[in-house]
N, CA, C and O atoms as a printed pandas DataFrame, in Angstrom:
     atom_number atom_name residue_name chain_id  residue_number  x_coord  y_coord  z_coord
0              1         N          UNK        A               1   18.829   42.891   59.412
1              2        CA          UNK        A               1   19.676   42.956   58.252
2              3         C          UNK        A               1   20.984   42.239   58.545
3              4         O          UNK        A               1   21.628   42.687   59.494
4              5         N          UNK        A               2   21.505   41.154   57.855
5              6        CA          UNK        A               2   22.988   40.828   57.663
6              7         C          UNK        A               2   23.708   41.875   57.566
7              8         O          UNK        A               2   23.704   42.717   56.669
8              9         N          UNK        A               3   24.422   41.812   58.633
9             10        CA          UNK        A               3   25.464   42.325   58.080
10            11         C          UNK        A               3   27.172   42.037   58.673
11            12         O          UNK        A               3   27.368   41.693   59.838
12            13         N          UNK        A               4   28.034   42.190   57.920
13            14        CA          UNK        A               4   29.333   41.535   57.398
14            15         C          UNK        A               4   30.516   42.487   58.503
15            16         O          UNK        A               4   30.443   43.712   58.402
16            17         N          UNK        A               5   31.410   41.984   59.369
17            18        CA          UNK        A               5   32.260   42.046   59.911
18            19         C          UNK        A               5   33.485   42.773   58.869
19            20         O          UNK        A               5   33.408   42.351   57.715
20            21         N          UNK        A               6   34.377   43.596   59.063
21            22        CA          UNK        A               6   35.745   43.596   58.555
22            23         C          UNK        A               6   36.235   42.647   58.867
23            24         O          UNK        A               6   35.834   41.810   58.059
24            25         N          UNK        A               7   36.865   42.199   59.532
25            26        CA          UNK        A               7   37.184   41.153   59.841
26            27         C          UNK        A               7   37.372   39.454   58.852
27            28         O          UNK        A               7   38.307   38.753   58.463
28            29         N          UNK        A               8   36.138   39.429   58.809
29            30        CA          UNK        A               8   35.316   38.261   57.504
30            31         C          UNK        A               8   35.686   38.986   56.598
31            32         O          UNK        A               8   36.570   38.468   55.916
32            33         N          UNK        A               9   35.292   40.276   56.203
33            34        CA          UNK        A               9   35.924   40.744   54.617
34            35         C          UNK        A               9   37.193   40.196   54.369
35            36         O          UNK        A               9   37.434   39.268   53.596
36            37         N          UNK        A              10   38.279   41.040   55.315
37            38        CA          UNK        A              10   39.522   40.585   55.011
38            39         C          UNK        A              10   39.675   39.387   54.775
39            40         O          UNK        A              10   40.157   39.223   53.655
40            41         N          UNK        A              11   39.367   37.885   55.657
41            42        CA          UNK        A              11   39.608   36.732   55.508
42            43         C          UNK        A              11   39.062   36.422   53.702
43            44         O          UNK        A              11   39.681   35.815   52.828
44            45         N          UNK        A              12   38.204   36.850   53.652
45            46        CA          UNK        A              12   37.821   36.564   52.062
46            47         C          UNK        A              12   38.363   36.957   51.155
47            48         O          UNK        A              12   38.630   36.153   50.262
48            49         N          UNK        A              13   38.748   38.361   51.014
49            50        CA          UNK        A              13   39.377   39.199   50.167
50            51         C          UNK        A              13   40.056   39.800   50.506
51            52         O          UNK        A              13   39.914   40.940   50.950
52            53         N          UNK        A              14   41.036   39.146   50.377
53            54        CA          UNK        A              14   42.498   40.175   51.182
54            55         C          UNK        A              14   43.110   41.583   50.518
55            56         O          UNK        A              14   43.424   42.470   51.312
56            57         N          UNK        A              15   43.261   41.781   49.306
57            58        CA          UNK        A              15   43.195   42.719   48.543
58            59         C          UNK        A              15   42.280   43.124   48.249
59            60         O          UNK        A              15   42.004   43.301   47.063
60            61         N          UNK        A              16   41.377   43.454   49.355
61            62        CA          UNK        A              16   40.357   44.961   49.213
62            63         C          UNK        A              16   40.749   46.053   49.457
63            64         O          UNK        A              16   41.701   46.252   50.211
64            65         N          UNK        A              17   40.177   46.859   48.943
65            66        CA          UNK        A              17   40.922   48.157   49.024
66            67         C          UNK        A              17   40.302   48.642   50.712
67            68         O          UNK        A              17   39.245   48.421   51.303
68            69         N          UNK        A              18   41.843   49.558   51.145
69            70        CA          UNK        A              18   41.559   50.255   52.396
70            71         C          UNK        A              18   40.515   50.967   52.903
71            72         O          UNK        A              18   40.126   51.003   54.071
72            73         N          UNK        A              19   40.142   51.458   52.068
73            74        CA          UNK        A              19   39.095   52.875   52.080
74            75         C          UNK        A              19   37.474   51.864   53.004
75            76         O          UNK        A              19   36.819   52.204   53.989
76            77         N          UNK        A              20   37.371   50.761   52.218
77            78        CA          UNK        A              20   36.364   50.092   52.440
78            79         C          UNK        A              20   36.217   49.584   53.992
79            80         O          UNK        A              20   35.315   49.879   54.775
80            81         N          UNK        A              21   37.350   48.740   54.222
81            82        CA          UNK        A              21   37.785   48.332   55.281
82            83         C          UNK        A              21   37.942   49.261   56.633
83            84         O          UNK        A              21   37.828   48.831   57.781
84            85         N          UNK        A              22   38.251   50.740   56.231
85            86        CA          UNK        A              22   38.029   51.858   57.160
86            87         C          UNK        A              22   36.640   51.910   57.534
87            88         O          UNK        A              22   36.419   51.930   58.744
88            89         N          UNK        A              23   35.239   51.948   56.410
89            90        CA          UNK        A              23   34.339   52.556   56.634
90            91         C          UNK        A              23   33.764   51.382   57.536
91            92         O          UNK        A              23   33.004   51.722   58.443
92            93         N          UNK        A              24   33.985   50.349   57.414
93            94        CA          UNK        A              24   33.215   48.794   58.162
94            95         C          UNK        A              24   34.185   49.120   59.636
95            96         O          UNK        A              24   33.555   49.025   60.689
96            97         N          UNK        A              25   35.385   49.422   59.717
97            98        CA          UNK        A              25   35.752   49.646   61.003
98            99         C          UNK        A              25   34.960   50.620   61.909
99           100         O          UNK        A              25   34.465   50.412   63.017
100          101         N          UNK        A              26   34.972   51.837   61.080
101          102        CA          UNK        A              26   34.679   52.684   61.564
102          103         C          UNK        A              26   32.693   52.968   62.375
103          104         O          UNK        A              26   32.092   53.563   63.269
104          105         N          UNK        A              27   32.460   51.872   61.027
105          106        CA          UNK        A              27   30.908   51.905   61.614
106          107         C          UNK        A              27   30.770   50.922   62.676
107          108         O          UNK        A              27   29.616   50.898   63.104
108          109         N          UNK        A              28   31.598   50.061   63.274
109          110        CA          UNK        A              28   31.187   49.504   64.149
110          111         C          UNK        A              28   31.568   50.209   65.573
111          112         O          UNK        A              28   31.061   50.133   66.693
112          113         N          UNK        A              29   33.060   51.174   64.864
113          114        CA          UNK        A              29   33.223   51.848   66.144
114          115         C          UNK        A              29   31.868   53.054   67.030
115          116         O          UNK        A              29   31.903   53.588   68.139
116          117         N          UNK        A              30   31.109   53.086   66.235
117          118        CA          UNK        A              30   30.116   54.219   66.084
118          119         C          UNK        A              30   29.324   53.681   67.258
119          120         O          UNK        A              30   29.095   54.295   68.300
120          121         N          UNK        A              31   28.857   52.206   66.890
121          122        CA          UNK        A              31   28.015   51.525   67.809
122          123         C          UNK        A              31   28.177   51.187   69.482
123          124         O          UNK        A              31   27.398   51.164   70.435
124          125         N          UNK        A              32   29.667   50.933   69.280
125          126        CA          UNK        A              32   30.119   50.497   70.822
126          127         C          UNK        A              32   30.648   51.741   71.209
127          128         O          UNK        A              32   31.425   51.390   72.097
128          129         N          UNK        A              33   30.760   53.265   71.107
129          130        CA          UNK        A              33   30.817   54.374   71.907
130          131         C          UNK        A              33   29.803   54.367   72.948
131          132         O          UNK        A              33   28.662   53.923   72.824
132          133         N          UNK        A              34   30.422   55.011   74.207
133          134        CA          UNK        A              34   29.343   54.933   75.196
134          135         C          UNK        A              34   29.220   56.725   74.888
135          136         O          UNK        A              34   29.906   57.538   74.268
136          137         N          UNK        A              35   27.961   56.782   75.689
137          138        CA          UNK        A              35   27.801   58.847   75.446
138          139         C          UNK        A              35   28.209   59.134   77.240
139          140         O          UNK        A              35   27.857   58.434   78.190
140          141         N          UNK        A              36   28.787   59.999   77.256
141          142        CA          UNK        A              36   29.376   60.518   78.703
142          143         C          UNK        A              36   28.910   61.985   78.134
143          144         O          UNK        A              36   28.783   62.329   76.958
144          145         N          UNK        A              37   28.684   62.774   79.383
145          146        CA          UNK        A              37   28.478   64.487   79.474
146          147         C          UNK        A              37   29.148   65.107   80.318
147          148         O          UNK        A              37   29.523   64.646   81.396
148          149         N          UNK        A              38   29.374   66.303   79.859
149          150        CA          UNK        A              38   30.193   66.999   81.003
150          151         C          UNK        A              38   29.279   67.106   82.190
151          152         O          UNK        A              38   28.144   67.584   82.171
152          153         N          UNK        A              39   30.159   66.407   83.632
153          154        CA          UNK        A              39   29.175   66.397   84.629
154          155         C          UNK        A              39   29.099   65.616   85.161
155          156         O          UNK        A              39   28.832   65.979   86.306
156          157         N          UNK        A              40   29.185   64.296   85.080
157          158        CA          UNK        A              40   28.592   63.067   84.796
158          159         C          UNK        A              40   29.824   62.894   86.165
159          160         O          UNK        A              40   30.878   63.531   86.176
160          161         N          UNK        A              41   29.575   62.299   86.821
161          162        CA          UNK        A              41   30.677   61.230   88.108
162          163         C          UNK        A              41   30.237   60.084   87.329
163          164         O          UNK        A              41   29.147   59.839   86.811
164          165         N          UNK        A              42   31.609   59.274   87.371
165          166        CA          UNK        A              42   32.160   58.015   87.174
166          167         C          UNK        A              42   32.999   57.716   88.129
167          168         O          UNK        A              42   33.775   58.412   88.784
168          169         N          UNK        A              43   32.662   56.174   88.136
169          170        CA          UNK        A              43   33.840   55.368   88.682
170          171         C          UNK        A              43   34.680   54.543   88.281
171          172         O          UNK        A              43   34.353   53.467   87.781
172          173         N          UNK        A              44   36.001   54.963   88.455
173          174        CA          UNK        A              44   36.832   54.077   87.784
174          175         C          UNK        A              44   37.273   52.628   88.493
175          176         O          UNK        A              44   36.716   52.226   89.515
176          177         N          UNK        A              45   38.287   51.934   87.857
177          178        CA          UNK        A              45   38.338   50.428   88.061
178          179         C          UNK        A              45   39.978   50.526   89.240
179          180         O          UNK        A              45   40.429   49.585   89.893
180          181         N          UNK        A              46   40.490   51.817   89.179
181          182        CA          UNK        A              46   41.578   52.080   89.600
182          183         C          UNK        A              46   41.202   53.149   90.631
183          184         O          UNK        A              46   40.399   54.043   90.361
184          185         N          UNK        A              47   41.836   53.027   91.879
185          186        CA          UNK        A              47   41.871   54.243   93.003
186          187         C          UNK        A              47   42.895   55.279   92.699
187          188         O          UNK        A              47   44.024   55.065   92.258
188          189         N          UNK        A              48   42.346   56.458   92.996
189          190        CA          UNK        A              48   43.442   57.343   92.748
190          191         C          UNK        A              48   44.866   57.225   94.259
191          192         O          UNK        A              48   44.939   56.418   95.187
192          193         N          UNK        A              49   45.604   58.184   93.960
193          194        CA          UNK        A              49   46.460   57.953   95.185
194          195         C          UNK        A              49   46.114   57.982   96.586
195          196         O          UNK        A              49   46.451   57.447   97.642
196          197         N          UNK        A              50   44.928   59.219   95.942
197          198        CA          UNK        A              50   44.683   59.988   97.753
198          199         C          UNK        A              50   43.776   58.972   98.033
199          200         O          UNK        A              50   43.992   58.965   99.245
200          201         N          UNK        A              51   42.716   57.884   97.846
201          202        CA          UNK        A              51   42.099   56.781   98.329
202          203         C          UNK        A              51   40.455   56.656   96.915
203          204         O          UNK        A              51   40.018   55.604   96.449
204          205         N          UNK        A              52   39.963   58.021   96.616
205          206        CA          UNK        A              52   39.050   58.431   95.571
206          207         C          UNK        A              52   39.172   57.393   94.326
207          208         O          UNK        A              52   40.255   57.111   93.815
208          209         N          UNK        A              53   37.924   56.860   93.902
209          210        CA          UNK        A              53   37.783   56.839   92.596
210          211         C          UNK        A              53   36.612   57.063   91.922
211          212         O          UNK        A              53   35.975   56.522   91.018
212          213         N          UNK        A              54   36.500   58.198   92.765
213          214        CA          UNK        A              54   34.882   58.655   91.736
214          215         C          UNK        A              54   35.826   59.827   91.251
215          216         O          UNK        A              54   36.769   60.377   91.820
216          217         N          UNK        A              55   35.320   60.001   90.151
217          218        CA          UNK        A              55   36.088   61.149   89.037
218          219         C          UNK        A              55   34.840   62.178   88.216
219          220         O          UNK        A              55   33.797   61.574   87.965
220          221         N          UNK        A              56   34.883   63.345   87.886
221          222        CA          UNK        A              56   34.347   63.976   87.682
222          223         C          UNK        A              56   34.592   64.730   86.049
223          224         O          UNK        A              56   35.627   65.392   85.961
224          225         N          UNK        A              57   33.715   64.658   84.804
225          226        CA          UNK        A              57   34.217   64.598   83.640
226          227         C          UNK        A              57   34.133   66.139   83.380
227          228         O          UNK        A              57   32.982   66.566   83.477
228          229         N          UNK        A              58   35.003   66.992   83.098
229          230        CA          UNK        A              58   34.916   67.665   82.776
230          231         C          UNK        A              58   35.176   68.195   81.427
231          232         O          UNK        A              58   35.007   69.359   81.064
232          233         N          UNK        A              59   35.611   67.195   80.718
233          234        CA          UNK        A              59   35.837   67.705   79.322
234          235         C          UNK        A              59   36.019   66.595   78.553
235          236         O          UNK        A              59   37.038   65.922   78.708
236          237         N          UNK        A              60   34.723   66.127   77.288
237          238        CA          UNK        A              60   34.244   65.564   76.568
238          239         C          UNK        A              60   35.366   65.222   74.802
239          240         O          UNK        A              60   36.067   66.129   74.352
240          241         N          UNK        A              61   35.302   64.132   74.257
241          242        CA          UNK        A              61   35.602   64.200   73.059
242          243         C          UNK        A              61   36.552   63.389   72.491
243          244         O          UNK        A              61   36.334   62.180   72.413
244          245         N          UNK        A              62   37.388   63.783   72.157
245          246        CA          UNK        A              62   38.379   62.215   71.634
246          247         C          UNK        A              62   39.538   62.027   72.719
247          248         O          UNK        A              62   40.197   61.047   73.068
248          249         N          UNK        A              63   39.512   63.613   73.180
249          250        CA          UNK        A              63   40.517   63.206   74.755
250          251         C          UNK        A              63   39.380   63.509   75.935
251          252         O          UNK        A              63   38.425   64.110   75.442
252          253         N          UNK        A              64   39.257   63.310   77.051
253          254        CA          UNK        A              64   38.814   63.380   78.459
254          255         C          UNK        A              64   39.767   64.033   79.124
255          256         O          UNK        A              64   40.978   63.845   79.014
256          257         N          UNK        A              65   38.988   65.137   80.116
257          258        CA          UNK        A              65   39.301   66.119   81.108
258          259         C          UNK        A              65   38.830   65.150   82.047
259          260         O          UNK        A              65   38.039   64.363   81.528
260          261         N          UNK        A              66   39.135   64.880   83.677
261          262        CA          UNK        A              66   38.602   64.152   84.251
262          263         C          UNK        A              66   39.098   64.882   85.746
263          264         O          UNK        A              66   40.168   65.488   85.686
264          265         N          UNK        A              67   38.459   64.861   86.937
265          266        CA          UNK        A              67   38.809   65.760   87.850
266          267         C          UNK        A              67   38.393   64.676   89.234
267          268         O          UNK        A              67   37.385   63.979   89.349
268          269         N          UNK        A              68   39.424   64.810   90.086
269          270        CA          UNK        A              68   39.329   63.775   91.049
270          271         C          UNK        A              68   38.415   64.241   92.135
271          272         O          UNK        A              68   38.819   65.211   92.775
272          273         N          UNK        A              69   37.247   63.726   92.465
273          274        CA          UNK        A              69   36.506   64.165   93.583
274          275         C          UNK        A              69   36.978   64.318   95.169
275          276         O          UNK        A              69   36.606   65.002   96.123
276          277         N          UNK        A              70   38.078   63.234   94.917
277          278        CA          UNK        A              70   38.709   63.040   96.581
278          279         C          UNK        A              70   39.831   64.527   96.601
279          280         O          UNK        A              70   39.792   65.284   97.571
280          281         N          UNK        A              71   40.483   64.709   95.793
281          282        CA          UNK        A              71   41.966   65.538   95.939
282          283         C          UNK        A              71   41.814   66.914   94.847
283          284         O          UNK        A              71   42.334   68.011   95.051
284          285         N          UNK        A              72   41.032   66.571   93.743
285          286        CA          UNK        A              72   40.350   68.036   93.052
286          287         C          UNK        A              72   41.562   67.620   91.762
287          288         O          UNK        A              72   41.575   68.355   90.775
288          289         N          UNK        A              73   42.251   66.795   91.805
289          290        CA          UNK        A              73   43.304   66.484   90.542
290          291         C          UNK        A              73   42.810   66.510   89.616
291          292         O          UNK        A              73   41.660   66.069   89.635
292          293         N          UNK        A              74   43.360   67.032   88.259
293          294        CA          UNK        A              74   42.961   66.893   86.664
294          295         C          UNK        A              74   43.609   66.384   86.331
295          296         O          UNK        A              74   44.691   66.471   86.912
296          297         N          UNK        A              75   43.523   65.544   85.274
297          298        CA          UNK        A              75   44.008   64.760   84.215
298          299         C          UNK        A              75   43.471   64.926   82.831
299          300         O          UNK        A              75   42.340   65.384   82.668
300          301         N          UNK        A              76   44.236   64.572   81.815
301          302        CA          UNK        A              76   43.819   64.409   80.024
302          303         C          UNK        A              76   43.982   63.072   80.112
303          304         O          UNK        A              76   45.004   62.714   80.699
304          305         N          UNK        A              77   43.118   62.060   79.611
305          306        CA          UNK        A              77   43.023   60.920   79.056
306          307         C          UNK        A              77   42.511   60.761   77.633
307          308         O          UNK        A              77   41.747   61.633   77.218
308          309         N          UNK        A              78   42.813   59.841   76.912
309          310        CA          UNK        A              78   42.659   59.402   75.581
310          311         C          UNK        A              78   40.706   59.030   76.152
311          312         O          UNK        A              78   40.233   58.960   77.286
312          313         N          UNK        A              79   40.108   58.890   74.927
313          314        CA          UNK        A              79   38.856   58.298   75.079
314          315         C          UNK        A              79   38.931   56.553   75.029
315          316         O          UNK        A              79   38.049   55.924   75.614
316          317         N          UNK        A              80   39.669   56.065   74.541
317          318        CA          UNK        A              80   39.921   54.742   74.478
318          319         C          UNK        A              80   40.186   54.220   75.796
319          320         O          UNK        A              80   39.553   53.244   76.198
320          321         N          UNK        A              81   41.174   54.853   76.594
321          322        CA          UNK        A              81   42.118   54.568   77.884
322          323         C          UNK        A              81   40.802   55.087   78.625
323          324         O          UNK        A              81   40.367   54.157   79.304
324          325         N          UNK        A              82   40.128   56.056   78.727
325          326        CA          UNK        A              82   39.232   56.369   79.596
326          327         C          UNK        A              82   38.122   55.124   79.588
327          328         O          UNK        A              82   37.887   54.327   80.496
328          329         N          UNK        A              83   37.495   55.223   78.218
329          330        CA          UNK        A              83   36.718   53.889   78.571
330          331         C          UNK        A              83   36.986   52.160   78.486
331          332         O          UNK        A              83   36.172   51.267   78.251
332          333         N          UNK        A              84   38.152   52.102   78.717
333          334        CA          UNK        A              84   38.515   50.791   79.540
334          335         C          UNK        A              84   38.458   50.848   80.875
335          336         O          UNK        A              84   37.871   49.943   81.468
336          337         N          UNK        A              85   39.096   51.993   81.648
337          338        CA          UNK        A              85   39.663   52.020   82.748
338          339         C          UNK        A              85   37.730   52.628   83.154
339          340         O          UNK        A              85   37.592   52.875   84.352
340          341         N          UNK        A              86   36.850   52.771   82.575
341          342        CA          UNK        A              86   35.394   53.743   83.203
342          343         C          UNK        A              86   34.897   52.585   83.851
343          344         O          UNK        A              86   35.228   51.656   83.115
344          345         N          UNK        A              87   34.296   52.142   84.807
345          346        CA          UNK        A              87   33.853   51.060   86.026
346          347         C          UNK        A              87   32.146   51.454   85.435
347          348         O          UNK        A              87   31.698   50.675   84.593
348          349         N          UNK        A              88   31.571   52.204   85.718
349          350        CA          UNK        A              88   30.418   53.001   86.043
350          351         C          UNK        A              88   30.005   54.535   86.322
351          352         O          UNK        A              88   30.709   55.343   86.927
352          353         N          UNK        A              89   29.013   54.730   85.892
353          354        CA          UNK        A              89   28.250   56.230   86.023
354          355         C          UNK        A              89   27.916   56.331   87.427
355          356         O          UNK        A              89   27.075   55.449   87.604
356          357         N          UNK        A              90   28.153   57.022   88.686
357          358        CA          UNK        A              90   27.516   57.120   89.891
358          359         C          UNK        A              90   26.450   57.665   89.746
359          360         O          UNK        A              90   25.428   57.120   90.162
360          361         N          UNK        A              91   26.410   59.278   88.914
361          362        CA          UNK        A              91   25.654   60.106   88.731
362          363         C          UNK        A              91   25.538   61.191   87.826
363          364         O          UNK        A              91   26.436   61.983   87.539
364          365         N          UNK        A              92   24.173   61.176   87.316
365          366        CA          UNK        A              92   24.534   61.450   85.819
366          367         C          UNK        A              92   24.040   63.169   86.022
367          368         O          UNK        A              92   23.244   63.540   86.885
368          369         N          UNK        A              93   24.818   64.205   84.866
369          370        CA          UNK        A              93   24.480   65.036   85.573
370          371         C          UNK        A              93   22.912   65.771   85.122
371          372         O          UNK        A              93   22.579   66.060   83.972
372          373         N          UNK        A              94   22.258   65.929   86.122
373          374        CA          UNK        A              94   20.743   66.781   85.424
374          375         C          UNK        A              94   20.790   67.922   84.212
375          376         O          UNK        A              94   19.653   68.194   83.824
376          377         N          UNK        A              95   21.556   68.452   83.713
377          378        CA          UNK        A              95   21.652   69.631   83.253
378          379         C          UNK        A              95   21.926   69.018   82.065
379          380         O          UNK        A              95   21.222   69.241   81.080
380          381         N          UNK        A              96   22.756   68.355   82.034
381          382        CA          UNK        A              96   22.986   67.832   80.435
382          383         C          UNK        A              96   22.138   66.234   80.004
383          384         O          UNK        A              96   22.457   65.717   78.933
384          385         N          UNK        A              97   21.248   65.647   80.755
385          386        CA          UNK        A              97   20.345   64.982   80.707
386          387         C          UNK        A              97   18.998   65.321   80.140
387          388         O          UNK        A              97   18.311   64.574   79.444
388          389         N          UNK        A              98   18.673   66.682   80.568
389          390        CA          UNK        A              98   18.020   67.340   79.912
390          391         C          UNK        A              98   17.895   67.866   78.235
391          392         O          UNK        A              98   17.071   67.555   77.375
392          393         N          UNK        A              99   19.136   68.835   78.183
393          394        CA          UNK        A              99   18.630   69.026   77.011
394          395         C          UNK        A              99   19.296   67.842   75.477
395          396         O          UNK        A              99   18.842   67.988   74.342
């Protein structure tokens, strides 16, 4: 199926209404989410202080709980900032793979 960018809308029709332009944003944001579980080790693109950058997710959603494997540190991250800075999955966790 074709289908049409926001982006290209705007260039065409600049006075479209917002509402529209949200839902074309929003559905593309849908697509490029990655799925993470509580559990899950990642590696990030950044070392923590103590030398660690495998991180441990403990809390899912529009912000991230994230827990340092080397030093046991928590942090809140944005989901945006988390998945720029996410490298890779080391290990995913069995329990929430399952169901």
């Amino acid at each position: 199926m074709f289908q049409i960018s926001s982006i290209f809308l705007f260039t065409i029709f600049p006075c479209m209404h917002l509402n529209i332009m949200l839902l074309f944003a929003h559905h593309d944001l849908e697509e490029c989410r990655m799925n993470f579980n509580v559990g899950d080790h990642v590696e990030m693109r950044k070392k923590h202080p103590c030398g660690s950058s495998i991180w441990e997710i403990i809390r899912t959603g529009a912000d991230f709980r994230i827990k340092c494997l080397g030093c046991g540190h928590q942090l809140m991250i944005t989901r945006i900032k988390f998945e720029k800075s996410f490298k890779k999955v080391v290990r995913i966790n069995s329990v929430s793979s399952i169901l």
